[in-house]
C-alpha positions in Angstrom: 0.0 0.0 0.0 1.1 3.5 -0.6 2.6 5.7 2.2 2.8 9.4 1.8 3.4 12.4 4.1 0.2 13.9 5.9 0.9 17.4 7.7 -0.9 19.1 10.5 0.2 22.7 10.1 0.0 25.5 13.0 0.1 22.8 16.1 1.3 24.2 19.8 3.8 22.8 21.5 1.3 20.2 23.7 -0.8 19.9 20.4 2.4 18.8 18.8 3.3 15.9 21.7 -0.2 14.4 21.8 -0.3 14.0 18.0 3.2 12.8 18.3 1.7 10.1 21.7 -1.2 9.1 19.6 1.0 8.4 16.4 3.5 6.3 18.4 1.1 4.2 19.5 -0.7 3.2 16.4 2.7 2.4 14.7 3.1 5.6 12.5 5.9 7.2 11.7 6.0 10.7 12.5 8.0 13.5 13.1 7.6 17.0 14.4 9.6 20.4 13.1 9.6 23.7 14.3 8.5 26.6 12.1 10.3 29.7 11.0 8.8 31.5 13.7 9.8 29.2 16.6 6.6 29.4 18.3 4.2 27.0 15.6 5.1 23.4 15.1 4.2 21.3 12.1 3.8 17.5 12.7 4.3 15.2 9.8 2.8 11.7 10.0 3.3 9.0 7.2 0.1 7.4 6.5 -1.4 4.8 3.9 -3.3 6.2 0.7 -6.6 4.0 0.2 -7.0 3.0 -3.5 -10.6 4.8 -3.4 -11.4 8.4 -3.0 -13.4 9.4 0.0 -16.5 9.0 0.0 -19.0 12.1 0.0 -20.7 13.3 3.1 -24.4 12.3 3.9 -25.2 14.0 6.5 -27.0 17.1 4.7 -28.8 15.1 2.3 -32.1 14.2 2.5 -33.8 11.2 0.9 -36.6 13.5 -0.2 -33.5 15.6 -2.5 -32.5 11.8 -4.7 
């Protein structure tokens, strides 16, 4: 299965650890960096493509709408 990089921009610094905790524990590689502005960190998580897009939201359609 394809891997590829998934980032979650604009995190603070506990942000940043719990995405880093919850990563670890699944088995994900991921890594953290610190922004140009040393305040913002970006975590980067490597995580497996599914061969089928996403599938479109349901919630605000109504069965009456087809």
């Amino acid at each position: 299965m394809k891997e590829t990089w998934f980032n979650h921009t604009d995190c603070t610094t506990q942000q940043a650890e719990q995405l880093l905790v919850d990563y670890r524990r699944r088995g994900v590689i991921a890594e953290r960096s610190l922004n140009p502005d040393y305040i913002i960190w970006t975590v980067s998580a490597r995580l497996p493509e599914g061969i089928k897009p996403p599938r479109p939201s349901r919630v605000w359609q109504s069965k009456a709408w087809g």
